[in-house]
C-alpha positions in Angstrom: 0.0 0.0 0.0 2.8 2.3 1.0 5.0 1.6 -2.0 1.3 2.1 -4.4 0.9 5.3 -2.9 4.4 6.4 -3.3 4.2 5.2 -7.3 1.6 8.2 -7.2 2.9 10.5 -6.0 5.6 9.7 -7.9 3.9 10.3 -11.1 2.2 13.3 -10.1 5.3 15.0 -9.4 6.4 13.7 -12.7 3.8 15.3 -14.7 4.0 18.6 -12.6 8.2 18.9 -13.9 6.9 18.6 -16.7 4.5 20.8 -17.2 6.7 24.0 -16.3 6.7 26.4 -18.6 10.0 28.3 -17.2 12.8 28.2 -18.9 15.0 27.5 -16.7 14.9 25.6 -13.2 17.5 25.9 -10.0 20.0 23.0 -9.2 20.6 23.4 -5.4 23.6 21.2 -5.6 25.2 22.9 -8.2 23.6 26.5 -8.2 23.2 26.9 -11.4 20.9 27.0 -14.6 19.8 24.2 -16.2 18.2 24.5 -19.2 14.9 22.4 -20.4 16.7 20.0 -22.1 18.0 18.9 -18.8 14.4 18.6 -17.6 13.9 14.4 -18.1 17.7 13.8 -16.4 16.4 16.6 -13.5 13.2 14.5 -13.1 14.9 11.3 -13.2 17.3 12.3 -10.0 14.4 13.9 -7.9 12.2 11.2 -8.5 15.1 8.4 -7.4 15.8 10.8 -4.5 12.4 11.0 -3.0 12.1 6.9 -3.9 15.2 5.6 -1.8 14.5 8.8 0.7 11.3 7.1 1.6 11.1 3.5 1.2 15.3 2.5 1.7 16.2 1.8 5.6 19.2 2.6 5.2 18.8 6.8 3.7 17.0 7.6 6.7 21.3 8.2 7.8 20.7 10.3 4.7 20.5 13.4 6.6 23.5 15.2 5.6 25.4 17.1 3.0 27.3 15.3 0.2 30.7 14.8 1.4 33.9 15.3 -1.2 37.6 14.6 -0.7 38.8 18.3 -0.9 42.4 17.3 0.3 43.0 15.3 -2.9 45.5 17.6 -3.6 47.2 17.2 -0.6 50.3 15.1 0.3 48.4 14.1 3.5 44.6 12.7 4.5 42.8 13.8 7.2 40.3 11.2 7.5 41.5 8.9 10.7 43.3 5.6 10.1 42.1 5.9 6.4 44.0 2.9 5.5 43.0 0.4 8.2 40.9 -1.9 7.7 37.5 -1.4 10.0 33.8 -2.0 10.8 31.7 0.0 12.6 28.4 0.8 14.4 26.5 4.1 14.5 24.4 5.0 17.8 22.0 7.5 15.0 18.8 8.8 17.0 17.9 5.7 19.1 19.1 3.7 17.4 21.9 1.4 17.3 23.2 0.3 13.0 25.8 -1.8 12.7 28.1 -2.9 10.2 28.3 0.7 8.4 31.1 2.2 6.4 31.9 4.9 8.5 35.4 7.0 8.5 36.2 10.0 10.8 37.2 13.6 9.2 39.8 14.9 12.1 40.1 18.4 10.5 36.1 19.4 10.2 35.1 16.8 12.9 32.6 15.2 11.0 30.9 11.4 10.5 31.7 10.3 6.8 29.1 7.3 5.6 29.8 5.2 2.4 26.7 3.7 0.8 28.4 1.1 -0.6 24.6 0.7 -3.1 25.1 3.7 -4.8 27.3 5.8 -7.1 27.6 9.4 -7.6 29.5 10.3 -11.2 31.3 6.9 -10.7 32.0 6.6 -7.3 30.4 5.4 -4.2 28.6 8.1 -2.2 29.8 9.7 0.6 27.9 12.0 3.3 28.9 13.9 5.7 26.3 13.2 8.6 24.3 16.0 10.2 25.8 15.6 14.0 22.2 16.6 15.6 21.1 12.8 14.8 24.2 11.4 15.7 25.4 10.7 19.5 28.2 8.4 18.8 30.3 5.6 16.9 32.5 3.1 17.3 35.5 2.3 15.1 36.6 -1.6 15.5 40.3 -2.0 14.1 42.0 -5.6 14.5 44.1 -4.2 17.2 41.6 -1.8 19.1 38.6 -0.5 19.4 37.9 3.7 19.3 34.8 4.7 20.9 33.4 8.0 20.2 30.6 9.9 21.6 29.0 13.7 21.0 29.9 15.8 23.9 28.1 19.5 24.8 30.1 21.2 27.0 28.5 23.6 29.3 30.1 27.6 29.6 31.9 26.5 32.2 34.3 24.4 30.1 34.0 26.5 27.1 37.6 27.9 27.2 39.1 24.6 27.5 36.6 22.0 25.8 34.9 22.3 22.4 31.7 20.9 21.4 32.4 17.7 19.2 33.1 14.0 19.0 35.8 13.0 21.4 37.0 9.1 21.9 36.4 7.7 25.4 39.1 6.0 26.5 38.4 5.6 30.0 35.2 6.2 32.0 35.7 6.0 35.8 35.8 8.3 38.8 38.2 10.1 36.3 37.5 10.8 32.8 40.0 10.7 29.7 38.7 11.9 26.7 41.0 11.7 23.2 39.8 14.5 20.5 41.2 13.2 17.5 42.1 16.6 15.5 44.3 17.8 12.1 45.4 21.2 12.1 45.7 22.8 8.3 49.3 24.4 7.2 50.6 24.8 3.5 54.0 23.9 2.4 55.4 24.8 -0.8 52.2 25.7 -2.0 50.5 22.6 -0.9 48.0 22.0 1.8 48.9 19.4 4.6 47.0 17.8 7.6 49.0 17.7 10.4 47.7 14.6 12.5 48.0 15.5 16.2 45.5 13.9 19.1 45.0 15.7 22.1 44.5 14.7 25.6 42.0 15.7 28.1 41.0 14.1 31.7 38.7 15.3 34.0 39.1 14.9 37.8 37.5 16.8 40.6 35.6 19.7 39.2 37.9 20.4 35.9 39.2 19.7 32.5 43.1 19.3 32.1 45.0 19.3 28.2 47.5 16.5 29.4 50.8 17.8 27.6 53.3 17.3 30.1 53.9 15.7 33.4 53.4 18.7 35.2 49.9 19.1 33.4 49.1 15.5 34.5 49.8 16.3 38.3 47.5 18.5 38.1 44.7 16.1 37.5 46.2 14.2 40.5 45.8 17.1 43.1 46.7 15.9 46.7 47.7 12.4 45.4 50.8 13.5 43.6 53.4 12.3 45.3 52.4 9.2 44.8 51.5 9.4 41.6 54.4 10.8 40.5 56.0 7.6 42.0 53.7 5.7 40.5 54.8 7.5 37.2 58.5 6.4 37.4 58.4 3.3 38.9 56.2 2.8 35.8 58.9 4.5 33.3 56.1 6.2 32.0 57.2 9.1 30.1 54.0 11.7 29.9 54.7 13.3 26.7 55.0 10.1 24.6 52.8 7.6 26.9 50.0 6.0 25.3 46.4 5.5 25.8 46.8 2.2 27.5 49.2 3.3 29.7 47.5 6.7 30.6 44.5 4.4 31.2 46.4 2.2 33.8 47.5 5.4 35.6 44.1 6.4 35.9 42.6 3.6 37.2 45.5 3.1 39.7 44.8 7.1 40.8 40.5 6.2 40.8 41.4 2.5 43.1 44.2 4.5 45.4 41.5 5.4 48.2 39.5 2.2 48.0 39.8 0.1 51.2 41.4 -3.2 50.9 39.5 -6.3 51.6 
């Protein structure tokens, strides 16, 4: 019944193109002119939008804004870990879609979704997701597993923390939160991505950029003596640790005032 009425409506809007008597009619994507000749190409493309918009599953991620490489002139990618292998699940509205092809943009901190079903002028189409539908996603690579969520920061954190998809790498008592970012400069008249994730952990009633060890004692407040031992007994260097080992500092620092049993 649904797909009947839909093959109405269908022709209706049909016959309503064309019937226009303007001579010209506006392409959004393209802003620009096309002429009448156009008119069965333009009719054939809004009718297979409004098709797949309503009766596909999948398009309803279709909410969006066509997504185009514009660093293909660039010696570097800022899409994360373009070349691993990975799968993927999308937390969109309420709910949970797995198995999607799903990359991360680090420079405009945007959701990129193949639909591997469809091509635009040869290639599969890519859209960069509207963030209001979107509260998370998970990245699954054979040797770890990036879970990103959509924070709002209240003004209080404003100055420190910007609105955006950060990976949660640990969730306890403390809080340790990866934004995964690419900072633009040109070089001989090229644009590069610079790659460079940045570390934030909240304790107590703040948010800390972790950039050095001093930064990190901070987070530790009347604990850091013993953190700091804690820190080279470990060999930890802060600078270059990694996530895994930041998240074993953390959960020694959350455990350090627990009674033993």
């Amino acid at each position: 019944m649904v797909k009947s009425s839909l093959i109405f409506i269908l022709l209706v809007v049909s016959i309503e193109l064309s019937a226009q008597s303007v001579s010209t009619i506006k392409n959004n994507s393209t802003n620009t002119s096309v002429l009448n000749s156009d008119l069965p190409q333009l009719q054939t493309r809004y009718l297979e939008k409004i098709y797949f918009t309503s009766v596909t599953a999948t398009n309803e991620l279709i909410n969006g804004r066509e997504y185009l490489p514009y660093y293909w002139r660039s010696g570097t990618n800022p899409l994360l870990f373009v070349n691993r292998n990975r799968t993927s699940t999308l937390f969109f509205r309420d709910m949970e879609i797995r198995n999607l092809s799903l990359q991360y943009d680090t420079y405009l901190d945007v959701v990129v979704y193949t639909d591997n079903t469809r091509t635009v002028n040869g290639q599969l189409a890519r859209i960069a997701l509207n963030r209001d539908n979107i509260k998370g996603f998970n990245l699954y690579f054979d040797y770890d597993s990036l879970k990103f969520r959509l924070f709002r920061f209240s003004a209080k954190y404003s100055d420190k923390m910007k609105d955006g998809f950060y990976e949660v790498a640990y969730d306890g008592r403390s809080q340790f939160l990866i934004k995964h970012r690419s900072s633009l400069y040109n070089k001989e008249g090229l644009d590069k991505y610079d790659y460079a994730p940045e570390n934030y952990i909240f304790s107590g009633d703040s948010w800390v950029k972790i950039s050095s060890k001093k930064s990190l004692m901070k987070v530790f407040g009347s604990k850091e003596k013993e953190m700091s031992a804690a820190i080279r007994n470990s060999k930890i260097k802060v600078q270059k640790a990694s996530k895994g080992q930041l998240v074993e500092l953390l959960k020694y620092f959350d455990n350090s005032d627990k009674p033993v049993n």
